[in-house]
N, C-alpha and C positions, 0 to 999 in steps of 0.2 A: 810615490806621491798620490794623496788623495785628491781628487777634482773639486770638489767641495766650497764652493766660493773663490775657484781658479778663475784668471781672465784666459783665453784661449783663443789663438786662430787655426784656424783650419783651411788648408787651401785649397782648391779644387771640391768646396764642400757644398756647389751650386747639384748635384747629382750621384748617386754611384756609393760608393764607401765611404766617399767625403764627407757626404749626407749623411750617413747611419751615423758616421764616427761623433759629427757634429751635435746630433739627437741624441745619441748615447751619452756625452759628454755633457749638456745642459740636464739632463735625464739625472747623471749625477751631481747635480748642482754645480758646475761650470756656468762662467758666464762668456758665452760663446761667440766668434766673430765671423760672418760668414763672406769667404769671398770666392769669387770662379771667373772665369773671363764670362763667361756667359751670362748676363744680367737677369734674363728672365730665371733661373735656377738659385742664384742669389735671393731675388726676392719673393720667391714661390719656398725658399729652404727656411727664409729668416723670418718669414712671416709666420711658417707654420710654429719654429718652438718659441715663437715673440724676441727677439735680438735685433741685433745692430749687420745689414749686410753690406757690403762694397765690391761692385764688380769691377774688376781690377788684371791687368795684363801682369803679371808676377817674373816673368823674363824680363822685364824693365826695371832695376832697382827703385828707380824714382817712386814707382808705383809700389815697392812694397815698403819703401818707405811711406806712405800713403796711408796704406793699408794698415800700418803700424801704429803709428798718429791718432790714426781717428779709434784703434782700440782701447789707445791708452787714454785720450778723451773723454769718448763715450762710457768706456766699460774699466777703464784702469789701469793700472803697469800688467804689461803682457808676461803672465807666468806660463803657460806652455803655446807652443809653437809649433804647429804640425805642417809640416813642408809635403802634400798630400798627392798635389795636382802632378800630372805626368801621361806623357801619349805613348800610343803602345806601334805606331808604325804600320806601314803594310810588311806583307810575306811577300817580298819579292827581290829577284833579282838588283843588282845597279846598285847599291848601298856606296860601295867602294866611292862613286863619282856621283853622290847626291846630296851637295854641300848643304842645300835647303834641307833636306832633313837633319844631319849631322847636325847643323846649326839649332835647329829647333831643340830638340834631343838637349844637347849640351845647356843648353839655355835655362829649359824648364828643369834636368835631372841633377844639375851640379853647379849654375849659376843662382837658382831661386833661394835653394837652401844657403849656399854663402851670403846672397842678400839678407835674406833673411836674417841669419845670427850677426851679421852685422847692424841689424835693427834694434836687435835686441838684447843682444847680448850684456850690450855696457849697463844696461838699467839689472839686468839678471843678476851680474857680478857683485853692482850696488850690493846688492839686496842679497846674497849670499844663497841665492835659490832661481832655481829654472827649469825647465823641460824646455830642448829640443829633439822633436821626433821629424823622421823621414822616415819616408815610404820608399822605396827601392824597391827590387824583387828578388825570388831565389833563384832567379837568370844571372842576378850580380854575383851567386857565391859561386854557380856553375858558368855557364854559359847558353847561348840560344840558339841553333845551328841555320836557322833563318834569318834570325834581325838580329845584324852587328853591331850599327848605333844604341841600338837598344838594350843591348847589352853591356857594352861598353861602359855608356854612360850611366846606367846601373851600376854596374862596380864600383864607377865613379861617384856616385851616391853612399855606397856603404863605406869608400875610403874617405871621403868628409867628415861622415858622422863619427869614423874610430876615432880623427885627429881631433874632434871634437870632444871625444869621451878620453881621451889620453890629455888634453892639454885643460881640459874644464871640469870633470868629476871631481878632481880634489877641490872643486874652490865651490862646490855645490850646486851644481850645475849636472842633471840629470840627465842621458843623451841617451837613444834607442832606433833601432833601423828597423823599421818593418819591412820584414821580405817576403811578402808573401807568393804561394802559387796561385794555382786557378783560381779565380774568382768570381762568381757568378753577377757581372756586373755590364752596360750597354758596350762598356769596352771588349770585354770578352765575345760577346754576341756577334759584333762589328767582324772579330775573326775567325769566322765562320765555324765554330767546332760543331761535330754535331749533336745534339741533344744525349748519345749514346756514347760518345765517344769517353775513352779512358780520362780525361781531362774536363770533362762537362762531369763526368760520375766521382771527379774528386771535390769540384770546385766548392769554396765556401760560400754563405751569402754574405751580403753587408753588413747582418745585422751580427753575424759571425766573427766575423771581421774587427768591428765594433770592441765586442765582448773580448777579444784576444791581446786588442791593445790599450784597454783598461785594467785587464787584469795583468797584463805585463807592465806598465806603468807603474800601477801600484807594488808590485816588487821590485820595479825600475831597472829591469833586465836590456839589456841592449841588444840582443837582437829575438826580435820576433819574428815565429815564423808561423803560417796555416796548416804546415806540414810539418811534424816535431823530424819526422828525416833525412828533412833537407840538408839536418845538417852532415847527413852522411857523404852526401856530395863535397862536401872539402876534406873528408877522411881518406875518399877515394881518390881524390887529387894526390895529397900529399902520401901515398901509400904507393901510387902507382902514377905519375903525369903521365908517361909515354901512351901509359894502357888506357888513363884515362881518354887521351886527345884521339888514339885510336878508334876507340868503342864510340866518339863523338863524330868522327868520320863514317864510320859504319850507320849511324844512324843518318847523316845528312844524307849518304848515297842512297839507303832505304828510299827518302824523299824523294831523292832527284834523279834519281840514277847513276849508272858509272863516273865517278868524277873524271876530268880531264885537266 
């Protein structure tokens, strides 16, 4: 798909890659929609490329149907949809018995995106044309030996998007996961790497980031990733699980020490 006089939302595009993705996409002549829960980033983003911003709770269907409304108002029927927004958790212990996060998690990483194509998708079908993109990570194709919800519900994000590219690319309906790694972004920062560390010296920027899922759009690949071998990581699954979940234990004890 070319951006080119597309209407677009982008969620979570008040900061961060949301941002870039959003600028990148008006950049290519999109007419872009900007929302984030955060209001002042909404219209501190929307003001800078001139568009239409809504700040907006997107774990709430009501609100992304909201959000949808005033796109197709303002700016016209929504052709691409980027399900962006998503938190990245603390590093710590208690996961197992910490409903309020699980809940959060679940909400924003596999609730917004079903809202979402529920918003739009009927108008999409109409019309015989659509992009829906998510953002995931490449913790959804491995796993994350610290944050379990996080992972979790990442996978749960990339198994949306396949049911979505299995049951809608034939009826023209374009569908893509972005997974990315590192990313040099407030979210990253928040978790402490350090400047040096093997993960800060891989990370992409935003504007990175941007460019990786324009030009995967335009050949309308489904999954994208910042790391081309990531996708090694499910080779070594399916080659070897036992050895994989092994060598994922060896590393968390790395972390933590002897397990018990």
């Amino acid at each position: 798909m070319e951006l080119a006089g597309k209407v677009a939302v982008v969620t979570g595009s008040g900061s961060g890659i949301g941002e870039a993705i959003a600028k990148r996409f008006t950049a290519e002549g999109a007419r872009v929609l900007v929302t984030d829960i955060q209001e002042a980033g909404v219209e501190r983003v929307a003001g800078e490329i001139g568009t239409v911003g809504v700040a907006a709770d997107i774990t709430v269907e009501s609100e992304v149907q909201r959000v949808a409304a005033i796109a197709a108002e303002r700016l016209g029927p929504v052709d691409v949809w980027h399900s962006n927004a998503g938190i990245a958790g603390p590093r710590e212990a208690g996961e197992l018995q910490d409903d309020t996060l699980w809940e959060a998690m679940w909400k924003l990483h596999v609730l917004a995106p079903l809202y979402a194509t529920r918003a739009v998708l009927p108008s999409m079908l109409e019309r015989g044309d659509g992009y829906l993109l998510a953002t995931a990570s490449n913790t959804g194709l491995s796993t994350h030996v610290e944050k379990l919800a996080y992972a979790v519900t990442k996978r749960g994000t990339i198994a949306f998007q396949e049911y979505l590219a299995i049951h809608y690319k034939p009826r023209g309906i374009k569908v893509s996961c972005f997974c990315p790694g590192a990313m040099a972004t407030p979210m990253f920062a928040a978790n402490g790497f350090a400047p040096d560390s093997p993960a800060s010296r891989s990370a992409v920027t935003p504007e990175q980031v941007a460019e990786i899922i324009v030009q995967g759009m335009r050949a309308e690949e489904f999954l994208l990733l910042t790391q081309p071998r990531d996708i090694d990581v499910l080779r070594a699954k399916a080659d070897d699980y036992d050895g994989w979940l092994a060598d994922k234990s060896a590393s968390f004890e790395a972390l933590v020490g002897p397990l018990r």
